[in-house]
C-alpha positions, 0 to 999 in steps of 0.5 A: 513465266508466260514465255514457258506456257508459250514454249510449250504450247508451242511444241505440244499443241502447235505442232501438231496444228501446223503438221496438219496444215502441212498435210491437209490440202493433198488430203482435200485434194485426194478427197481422202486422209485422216490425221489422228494424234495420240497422247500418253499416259503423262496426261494422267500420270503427271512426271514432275519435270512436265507440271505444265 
């Protein structure tokens, strides 16, 4: 059960941290750029396929 917590945070959370370590020494070096992440509505209306 704990692998499927992990695979998830995996895809939603990682994700997102590792695109920023991608792009953030360019953005450091160019002394500009912004990383904006957008959720959806499924933080607050749940599907039951996405209970994690």
């Amino acid at each position: 059960m704990d692998a499927d917590w992990v695979k998830c945070f995996e895809a939603n959370v990682f994700s997102g941290v590792r695109l920023s370590r991608l792009y953030l020494p360019a953005m450091k070096s160019a002394n500009c750029g912004r990383i904006i992440f957008i959720s959806s509505e499924s933080a607050v209306q749940i599907p039951a396929e996405m209970i994690h």
